[in-house]
PDB file of the backbone (N, CA, C, O) and the ligand in Angstrom, with CONECT records:
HET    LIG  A 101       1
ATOM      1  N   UNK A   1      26.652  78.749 124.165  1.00  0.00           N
ATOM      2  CA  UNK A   1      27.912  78.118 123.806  1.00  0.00           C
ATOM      3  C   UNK A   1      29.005  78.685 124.699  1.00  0.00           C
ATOM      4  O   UNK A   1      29.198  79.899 124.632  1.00  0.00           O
ATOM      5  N   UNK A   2      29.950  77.747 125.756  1.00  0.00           N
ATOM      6  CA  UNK A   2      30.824  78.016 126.096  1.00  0.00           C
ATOM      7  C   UNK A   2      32.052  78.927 125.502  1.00  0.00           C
ATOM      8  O   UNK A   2      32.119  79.008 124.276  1.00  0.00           O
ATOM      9  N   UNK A   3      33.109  79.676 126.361  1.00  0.00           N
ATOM     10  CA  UNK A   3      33.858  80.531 125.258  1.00  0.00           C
ATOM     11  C   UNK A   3      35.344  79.697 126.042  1.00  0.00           C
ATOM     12  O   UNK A   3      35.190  79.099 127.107  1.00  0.00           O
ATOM     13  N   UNK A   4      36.664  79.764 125.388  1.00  0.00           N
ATOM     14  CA  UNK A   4      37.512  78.986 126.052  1.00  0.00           C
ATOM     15  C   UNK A   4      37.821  80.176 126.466  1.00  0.00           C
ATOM     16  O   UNK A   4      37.314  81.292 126.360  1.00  0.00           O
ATOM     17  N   UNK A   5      39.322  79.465 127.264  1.00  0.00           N
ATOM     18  CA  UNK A   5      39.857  80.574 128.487  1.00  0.00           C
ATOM     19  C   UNK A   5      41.172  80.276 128.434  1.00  0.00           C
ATOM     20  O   UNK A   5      41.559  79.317 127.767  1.00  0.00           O
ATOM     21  N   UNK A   6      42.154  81.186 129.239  1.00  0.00           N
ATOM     22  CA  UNK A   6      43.670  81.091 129.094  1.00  0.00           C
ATOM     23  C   UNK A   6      44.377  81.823 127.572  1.00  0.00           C
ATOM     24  O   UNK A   6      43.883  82.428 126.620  1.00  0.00           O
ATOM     25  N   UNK A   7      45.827  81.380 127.961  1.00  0.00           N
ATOM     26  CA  UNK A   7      46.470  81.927 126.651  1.00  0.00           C
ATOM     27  C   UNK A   7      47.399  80.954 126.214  1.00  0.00           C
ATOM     28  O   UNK A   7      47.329  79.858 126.771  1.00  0.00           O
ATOM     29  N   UNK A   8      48.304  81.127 125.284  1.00  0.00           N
ATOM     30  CA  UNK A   8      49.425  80.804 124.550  1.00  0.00           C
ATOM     31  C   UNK A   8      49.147  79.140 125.087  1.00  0.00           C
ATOM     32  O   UNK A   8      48.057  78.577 124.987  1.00  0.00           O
ATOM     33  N   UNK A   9      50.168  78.634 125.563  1.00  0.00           N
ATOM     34  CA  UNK A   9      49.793  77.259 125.534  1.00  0.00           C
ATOM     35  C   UNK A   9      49.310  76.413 126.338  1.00  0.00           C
ATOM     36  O   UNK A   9      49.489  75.196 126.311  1.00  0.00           O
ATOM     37  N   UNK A  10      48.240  77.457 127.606  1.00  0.00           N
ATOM     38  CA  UNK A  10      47.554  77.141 128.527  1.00  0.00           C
ATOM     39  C   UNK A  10      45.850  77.345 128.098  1.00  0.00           C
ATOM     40  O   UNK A  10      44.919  77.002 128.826  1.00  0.00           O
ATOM     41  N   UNK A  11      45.724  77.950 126.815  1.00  0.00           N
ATOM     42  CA  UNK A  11      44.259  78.352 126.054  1.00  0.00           C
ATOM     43  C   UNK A  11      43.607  76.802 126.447  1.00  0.00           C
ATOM     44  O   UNK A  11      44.262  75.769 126.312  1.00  0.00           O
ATOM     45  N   UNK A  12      42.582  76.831 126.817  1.00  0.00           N
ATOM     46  CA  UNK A  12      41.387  75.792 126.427  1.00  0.00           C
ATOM     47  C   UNK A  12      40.296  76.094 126.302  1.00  0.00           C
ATOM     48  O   UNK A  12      39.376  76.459 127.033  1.00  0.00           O
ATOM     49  N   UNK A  13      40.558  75.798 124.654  1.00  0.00           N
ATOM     50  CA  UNK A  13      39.369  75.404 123.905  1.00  0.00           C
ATOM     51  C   UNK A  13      37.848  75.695 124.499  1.00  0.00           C
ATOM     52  O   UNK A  13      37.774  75.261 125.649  1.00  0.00           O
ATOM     53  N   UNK A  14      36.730  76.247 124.088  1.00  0.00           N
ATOM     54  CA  UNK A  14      35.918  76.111 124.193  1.00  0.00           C
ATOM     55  C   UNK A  14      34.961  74.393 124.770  1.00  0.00           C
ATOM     56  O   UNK A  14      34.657  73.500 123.980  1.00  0.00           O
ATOM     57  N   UNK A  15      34.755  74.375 125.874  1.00  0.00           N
ATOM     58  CA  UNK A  15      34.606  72.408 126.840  1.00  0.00           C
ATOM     59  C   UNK A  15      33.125  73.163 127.415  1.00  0.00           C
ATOM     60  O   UNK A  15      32.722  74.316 127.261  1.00  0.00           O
ATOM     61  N   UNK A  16      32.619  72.178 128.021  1.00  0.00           N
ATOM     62  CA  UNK A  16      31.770  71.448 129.106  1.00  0.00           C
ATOM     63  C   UNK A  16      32.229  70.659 129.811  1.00  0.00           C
ATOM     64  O   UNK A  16      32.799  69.616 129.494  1.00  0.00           O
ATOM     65  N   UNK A  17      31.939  71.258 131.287  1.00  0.00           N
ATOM     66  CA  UNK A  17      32.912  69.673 132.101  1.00  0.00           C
ATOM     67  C   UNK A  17      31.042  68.914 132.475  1.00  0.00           C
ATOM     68  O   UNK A  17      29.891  69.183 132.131  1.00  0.00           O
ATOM     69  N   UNK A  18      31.721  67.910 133.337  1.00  0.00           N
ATOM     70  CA  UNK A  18      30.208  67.072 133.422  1.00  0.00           C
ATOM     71  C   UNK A  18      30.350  65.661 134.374  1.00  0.00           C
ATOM     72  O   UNK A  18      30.506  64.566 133.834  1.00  0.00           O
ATOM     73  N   UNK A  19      30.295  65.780 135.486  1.00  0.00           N
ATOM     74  CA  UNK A  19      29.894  64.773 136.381  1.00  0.00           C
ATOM     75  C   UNK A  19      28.874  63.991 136.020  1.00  0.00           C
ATOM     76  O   UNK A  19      27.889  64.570 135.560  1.00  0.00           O
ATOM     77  N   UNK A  20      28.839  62.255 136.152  1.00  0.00           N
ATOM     78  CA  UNK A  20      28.165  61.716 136.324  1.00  0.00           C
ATOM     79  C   UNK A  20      27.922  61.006 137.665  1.00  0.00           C
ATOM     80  O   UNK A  20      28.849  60.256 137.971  1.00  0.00           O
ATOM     81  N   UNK A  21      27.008  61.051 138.452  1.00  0.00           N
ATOM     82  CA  UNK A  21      26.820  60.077 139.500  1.00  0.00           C
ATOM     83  C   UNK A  21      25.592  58.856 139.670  1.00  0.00           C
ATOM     84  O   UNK A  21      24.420  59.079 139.368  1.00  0.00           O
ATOM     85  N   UNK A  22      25.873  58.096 139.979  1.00  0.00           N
ATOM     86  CA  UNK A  22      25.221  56.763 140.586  1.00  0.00           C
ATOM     87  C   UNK A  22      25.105  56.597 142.044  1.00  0.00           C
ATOM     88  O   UNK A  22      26.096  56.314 142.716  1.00  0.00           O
ATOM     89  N   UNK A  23      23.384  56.838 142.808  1.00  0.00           N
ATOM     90  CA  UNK A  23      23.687  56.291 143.595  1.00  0.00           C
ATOM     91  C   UNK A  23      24.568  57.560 144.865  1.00  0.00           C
ATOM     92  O   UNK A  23      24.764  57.388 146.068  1.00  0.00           O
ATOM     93  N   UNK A  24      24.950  58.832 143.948  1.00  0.00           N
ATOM     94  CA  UNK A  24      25.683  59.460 145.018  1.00  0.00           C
ATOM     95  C   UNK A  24      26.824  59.504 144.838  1.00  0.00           C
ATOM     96  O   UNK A  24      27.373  60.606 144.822  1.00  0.00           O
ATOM     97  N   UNK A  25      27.737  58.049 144.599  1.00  0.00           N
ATOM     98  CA  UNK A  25      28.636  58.176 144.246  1.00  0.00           C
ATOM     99  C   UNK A  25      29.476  58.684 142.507  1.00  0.00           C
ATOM    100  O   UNK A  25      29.573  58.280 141.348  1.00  0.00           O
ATOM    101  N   UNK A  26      29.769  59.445 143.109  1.00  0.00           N
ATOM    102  CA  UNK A  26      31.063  59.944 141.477  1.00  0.00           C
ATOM    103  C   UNK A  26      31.939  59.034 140.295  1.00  0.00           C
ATOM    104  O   UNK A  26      33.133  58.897 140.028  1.00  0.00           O
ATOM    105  N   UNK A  27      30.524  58.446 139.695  1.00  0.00           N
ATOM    106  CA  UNK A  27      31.196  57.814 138.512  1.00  0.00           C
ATOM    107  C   UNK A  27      32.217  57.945 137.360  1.00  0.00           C
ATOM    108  O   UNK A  27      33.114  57.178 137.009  1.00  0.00           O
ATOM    109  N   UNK A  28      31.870  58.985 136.938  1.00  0.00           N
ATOM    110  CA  UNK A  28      32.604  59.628 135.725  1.00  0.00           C
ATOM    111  C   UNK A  28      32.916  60.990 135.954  1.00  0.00           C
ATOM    112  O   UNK A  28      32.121  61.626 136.645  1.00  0.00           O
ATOM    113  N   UNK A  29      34.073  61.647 135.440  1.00  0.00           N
ATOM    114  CA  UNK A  29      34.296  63.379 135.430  1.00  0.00           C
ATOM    115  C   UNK A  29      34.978  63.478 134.178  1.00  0.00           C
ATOM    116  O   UNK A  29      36.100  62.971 134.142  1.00  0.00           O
ATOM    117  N   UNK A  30      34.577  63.975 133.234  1.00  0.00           N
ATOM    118  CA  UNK A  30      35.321  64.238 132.460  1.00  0.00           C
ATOM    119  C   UNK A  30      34.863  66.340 131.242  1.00  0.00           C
ATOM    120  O   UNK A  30      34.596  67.413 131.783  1.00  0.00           O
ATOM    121  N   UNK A  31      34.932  66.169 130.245  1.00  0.00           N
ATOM    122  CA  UNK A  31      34.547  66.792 130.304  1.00  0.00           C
ATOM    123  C   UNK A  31      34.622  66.920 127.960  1.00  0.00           C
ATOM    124  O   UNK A  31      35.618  66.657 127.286  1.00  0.00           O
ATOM    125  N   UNK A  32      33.509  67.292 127.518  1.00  0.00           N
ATOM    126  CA  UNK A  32      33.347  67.511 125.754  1.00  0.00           C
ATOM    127  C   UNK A  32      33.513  68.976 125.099  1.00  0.00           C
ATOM    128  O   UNK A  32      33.090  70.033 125.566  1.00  0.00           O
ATOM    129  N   UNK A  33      34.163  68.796 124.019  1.00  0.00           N
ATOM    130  CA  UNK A  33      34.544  69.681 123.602  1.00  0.00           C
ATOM    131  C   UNK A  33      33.563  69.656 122.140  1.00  0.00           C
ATOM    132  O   UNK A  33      32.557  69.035 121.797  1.00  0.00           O
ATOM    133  N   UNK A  34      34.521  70.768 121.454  1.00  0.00           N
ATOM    134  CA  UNK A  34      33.235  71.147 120.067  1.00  0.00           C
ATOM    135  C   UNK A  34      34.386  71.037 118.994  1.00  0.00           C
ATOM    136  O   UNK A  34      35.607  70.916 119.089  1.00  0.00           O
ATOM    137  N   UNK A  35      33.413  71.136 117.823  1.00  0.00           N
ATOM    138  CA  UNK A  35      34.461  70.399 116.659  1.00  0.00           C
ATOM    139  C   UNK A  35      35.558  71.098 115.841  1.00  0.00           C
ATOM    140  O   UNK A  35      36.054  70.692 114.790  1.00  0.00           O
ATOM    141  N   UNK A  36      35.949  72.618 116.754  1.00  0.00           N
ATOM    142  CA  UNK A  36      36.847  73.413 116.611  1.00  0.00           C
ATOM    143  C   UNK A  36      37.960  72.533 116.921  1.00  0.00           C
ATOM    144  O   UNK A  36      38.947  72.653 116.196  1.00  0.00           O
ATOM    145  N   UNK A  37      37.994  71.753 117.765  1.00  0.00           N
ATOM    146  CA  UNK A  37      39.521  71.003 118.059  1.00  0.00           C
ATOM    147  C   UNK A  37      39.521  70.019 117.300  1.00  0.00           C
ATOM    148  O   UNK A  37      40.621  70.167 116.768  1.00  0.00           O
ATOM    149  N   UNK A  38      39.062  69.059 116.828  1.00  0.00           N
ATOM    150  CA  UNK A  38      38.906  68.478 115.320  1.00  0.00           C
ATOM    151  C   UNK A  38      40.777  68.635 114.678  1.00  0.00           C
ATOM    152  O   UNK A  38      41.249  69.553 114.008  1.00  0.00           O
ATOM    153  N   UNK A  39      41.472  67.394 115.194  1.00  0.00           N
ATOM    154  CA  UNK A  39      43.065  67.492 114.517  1.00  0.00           C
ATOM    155  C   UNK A  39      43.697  68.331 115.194  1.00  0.00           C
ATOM    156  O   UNK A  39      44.853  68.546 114.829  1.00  0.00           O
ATOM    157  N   UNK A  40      43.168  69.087 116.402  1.00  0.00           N
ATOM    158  CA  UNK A  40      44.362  69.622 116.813  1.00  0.00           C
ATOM    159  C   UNK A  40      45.060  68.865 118.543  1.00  0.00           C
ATOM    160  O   UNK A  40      44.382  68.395 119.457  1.00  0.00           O
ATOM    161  N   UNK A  41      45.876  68.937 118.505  1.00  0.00           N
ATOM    162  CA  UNK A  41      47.053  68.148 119.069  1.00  0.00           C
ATOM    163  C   UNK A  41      47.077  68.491 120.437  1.00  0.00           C
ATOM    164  O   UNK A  41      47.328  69.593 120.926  1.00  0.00           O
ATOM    165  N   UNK A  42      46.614  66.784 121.354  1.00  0.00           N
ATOM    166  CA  UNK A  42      46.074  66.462 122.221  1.00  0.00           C
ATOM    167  C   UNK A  42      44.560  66.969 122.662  1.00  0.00           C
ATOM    168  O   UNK A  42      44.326  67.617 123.681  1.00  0.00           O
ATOM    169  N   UNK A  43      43.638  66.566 121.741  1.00  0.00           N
ATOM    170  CA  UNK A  43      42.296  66.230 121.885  1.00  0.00           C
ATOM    171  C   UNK A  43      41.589  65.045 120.779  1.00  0.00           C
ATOM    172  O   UNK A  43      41.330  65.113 119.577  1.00  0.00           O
ATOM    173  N   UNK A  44      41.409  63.887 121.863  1.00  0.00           N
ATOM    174  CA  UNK A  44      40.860  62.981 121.001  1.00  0.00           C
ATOM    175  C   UNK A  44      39.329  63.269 120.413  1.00  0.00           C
ATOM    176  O   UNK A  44      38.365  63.822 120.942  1.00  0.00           O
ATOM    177  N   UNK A  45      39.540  62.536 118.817  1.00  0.00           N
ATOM    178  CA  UNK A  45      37.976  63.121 118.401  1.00  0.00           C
ATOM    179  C   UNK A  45      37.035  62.484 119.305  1.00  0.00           C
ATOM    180  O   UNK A  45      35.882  62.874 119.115  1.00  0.00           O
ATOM    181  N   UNK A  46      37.180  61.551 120.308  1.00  0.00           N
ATOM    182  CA  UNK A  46      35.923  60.778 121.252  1.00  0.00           C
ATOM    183  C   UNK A  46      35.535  62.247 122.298  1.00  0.00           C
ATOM    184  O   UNK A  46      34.354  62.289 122.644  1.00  0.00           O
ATOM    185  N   UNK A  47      36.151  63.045 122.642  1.00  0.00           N
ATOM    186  CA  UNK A  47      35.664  63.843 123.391  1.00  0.00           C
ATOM    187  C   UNK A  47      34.933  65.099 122.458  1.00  0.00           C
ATOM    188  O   UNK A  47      35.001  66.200 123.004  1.00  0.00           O
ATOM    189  N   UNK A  48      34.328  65.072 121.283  1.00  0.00           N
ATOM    190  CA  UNK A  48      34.076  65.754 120.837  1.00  0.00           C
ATOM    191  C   UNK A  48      32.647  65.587 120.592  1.00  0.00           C
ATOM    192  O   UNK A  48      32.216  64.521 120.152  1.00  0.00           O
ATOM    193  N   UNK A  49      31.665  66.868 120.927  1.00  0.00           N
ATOM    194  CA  UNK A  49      29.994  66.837 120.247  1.00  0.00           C
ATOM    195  C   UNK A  49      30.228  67.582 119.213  1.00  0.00           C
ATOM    196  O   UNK A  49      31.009  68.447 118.816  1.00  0.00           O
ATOM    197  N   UNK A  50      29.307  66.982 118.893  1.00  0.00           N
ATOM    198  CA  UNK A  50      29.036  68.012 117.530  1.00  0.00           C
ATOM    199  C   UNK A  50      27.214  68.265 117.557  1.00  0.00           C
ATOM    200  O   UNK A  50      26.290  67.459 117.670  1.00  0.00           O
ATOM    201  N   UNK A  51      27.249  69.882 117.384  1.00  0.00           N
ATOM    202  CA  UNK A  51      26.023  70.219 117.737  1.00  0.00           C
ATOM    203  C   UNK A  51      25.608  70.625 116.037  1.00  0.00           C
ATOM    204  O   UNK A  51      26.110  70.445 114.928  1.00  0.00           O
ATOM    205  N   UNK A  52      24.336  71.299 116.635  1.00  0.00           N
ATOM    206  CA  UNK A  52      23.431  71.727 115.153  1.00  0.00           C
ATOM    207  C   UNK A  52      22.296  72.485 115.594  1.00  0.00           C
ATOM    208  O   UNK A  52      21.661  72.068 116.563  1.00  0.00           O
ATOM    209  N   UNK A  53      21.845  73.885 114.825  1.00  0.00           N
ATOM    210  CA  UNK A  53      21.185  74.795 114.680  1.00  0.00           C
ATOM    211  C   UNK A  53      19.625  74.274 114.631  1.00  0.00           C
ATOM    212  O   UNK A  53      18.947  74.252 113.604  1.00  0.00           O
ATOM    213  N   UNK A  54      19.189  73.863 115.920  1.00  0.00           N
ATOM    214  CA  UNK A  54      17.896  73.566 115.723  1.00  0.00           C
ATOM    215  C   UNK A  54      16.783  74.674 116.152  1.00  0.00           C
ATOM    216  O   UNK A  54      16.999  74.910 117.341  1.00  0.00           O
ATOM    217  N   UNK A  55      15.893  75.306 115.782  1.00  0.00           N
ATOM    218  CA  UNK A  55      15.816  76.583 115.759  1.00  0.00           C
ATOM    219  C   UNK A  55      16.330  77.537 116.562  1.00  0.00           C
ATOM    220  O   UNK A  55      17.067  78.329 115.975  1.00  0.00           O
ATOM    221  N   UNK A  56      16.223  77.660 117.368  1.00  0.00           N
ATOM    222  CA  UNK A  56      16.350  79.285 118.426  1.00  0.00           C
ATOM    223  C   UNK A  56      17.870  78.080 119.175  1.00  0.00           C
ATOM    224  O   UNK A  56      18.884  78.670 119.547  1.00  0.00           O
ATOM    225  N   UNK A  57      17.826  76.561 119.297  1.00  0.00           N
ATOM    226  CA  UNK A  57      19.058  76.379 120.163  1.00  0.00           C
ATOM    227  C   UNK A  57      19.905  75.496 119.318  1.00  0.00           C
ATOM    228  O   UNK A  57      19.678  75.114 118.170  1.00  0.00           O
ATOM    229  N   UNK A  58      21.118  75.187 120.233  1.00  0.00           N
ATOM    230  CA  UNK A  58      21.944  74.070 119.565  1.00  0.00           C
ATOM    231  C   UNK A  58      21.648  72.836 120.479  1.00  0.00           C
ATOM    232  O   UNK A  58      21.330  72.623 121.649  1.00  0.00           O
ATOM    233  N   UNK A  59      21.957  72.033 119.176  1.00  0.00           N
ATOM    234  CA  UNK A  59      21.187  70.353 119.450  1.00  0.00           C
ATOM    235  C   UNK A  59      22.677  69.676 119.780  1.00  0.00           C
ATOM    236  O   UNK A  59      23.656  70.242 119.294  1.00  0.00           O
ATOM    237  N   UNK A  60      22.868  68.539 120.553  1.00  0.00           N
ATOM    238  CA  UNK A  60      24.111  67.388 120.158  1.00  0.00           C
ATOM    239  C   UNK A  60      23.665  66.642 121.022  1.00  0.00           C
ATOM    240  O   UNK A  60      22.900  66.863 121.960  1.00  0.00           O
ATOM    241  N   UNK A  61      24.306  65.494 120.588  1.00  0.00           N
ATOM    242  CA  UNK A  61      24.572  64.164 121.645  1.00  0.00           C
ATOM    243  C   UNK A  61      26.029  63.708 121.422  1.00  0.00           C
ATOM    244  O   UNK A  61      26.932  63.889 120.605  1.00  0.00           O
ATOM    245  N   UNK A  62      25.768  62.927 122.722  1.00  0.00           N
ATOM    246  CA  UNK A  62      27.630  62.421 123.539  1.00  0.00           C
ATOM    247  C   UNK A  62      26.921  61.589 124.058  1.00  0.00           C
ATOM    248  O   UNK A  62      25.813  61.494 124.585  1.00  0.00           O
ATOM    249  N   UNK A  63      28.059  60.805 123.726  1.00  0.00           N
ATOM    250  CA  UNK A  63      28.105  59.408 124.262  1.00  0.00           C
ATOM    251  C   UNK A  63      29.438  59.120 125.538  1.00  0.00           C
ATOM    252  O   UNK A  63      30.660  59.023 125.420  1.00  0.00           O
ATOM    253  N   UNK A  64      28.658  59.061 126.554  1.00  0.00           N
ATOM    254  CA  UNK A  64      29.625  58.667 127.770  1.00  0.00           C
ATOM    255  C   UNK A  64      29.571  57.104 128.080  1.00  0.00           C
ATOM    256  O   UNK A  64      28.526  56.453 128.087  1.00  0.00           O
ATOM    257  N   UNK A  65      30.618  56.681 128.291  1.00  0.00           N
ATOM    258  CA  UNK A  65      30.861  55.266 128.417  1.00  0.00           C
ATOM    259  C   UNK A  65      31.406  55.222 129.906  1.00  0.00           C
ATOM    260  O   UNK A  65      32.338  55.808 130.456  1.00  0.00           O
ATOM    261  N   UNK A  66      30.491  54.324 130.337  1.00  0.00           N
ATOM    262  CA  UNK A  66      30.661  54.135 132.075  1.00  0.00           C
ATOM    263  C   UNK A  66      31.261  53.274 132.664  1.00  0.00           C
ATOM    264  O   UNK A  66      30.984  52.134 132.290  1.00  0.00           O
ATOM    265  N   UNK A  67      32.009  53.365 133.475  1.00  0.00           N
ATOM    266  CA  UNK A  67      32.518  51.619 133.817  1.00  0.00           C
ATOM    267  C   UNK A  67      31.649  51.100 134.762  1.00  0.00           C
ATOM    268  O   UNK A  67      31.076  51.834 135.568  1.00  0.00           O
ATOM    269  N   UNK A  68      31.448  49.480 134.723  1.00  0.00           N
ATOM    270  CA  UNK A  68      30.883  48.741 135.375  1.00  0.00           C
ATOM    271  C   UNK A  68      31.329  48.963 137.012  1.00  0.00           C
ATOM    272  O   UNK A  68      32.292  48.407 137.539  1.00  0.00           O
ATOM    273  N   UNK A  69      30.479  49.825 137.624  1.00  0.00           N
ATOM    274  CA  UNK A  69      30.841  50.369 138.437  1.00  0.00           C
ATOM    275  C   UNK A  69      30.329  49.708 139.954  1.00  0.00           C
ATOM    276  O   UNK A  69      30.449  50.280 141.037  1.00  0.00           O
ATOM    277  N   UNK A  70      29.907  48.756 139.792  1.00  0.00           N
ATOM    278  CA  UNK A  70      29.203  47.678 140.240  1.00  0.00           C
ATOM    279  C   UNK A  70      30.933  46.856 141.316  1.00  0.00           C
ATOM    280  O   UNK A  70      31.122  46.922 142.531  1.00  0.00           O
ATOM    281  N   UNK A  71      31.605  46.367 140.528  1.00  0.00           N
ATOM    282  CA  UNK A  71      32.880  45.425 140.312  1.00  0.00           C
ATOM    283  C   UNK A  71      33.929  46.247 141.831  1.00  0.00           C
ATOM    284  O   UNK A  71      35.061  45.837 142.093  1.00  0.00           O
TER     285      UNK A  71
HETATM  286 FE   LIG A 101      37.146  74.281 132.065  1.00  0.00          FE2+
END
């Protein structure tokens, strides 16, 4: 599990960043957070996994939405 970094009102949160590519090219960059930020102010709940204690690791899924990158 990631640990966050920074202070006072530069702290962020415990994230994963995460490239997607197609092809080579750089589709998506963004990056998920955990359900500690859950209501707190400027993080939408869409960027959030939520994991779970599956034995020895933690489990989650995320859903990344791609644009038709085709166009
Ligand atoms: Fe980061």
């Amino acid at each position: 599990m990631p640990v966050g970094y920074g202070e006072g009102t530069a702290y962020r949160p415990p994230h994963i960043h995460f490239k997607v590519f197609i092809d080579n090219k750089e589709i998506v960059t963004s990056q998920m957070f955990f359900s500690d930020v859950e209501g707190r102010d400027g993080f939408n709940d869409e960027y959030i996994i939520n994991v779970k204690k599956a034995d020895k690791i933690l489990k989650g899924n995320y859903n990344i939405v791609l644009p038709d990158y085709n166009k």
